[in-house]
C-alpha positions in Angstrom: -6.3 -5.1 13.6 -7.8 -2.3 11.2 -5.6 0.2 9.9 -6.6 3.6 10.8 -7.6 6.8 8.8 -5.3 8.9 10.2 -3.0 6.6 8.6 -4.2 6.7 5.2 -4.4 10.2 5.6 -1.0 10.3 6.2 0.1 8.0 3.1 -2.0 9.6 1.1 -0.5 13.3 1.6 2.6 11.3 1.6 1.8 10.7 -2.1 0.4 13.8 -2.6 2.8 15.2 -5.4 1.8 11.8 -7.5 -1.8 12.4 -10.0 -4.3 9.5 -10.1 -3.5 8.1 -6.4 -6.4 6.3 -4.9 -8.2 4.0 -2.8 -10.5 1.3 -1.3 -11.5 -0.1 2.0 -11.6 -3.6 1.5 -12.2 -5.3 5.7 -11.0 -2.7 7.7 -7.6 -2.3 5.7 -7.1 -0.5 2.2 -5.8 -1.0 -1.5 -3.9 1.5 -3.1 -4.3 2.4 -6.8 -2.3 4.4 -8.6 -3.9 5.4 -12.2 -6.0 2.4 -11.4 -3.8 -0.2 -10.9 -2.5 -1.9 -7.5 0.2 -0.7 -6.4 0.3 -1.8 -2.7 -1.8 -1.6 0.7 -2.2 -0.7 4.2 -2.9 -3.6 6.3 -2.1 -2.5 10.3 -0.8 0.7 9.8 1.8 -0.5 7.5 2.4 0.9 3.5 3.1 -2.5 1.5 3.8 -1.7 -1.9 3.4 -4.5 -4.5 6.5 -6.2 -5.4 6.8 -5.1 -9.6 9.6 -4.4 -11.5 9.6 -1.0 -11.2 8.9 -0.9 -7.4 12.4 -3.6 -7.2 14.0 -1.3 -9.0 13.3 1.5 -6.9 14.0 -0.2 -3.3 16.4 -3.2 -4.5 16.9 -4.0 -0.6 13.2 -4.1 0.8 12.4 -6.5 3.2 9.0 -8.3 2.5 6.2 -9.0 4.3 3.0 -10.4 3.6 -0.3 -8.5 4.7 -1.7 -10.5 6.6 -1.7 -14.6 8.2 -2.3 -16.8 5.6 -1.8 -14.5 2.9 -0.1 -15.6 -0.6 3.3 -14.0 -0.8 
């Protein structure tokens, strides 16, 4: 299943307060850069953020998913 604008749009106001926040469709879902680097997705309406040091630190007790079937975790 695609994700849906409406739910980018809703991330993205989401991280509205944040400068250099962008994005591209990549098969129906979307990346999410943030001063040009990867700093998660939405794949089926869901915000994934890439698992860095800095994101752990933030959210020590996430639970993980991958993006999609197959995927590399």
């Amino acid at each position: 299943m695609a994700s849906s604008k409406d739910y980018l749009q809703f991330v993205l106001e989401q991280l509205s307060e944040l400068q250099e926040i962008t994005y591209r469709a990549m098969m129906g879902e979307f990346i999410i850069y943030y001063r040009g680097k990867i700093v998660g997705g939405i794949y089926d309406d869901r915000l994934l953020v890439k698992p860095t040091k800095s994101a752990i630190s933030y959210m020590p007790t996430v639970t993980y998913e991958i993006p999609y079937e197959n995927a590399k975790t």
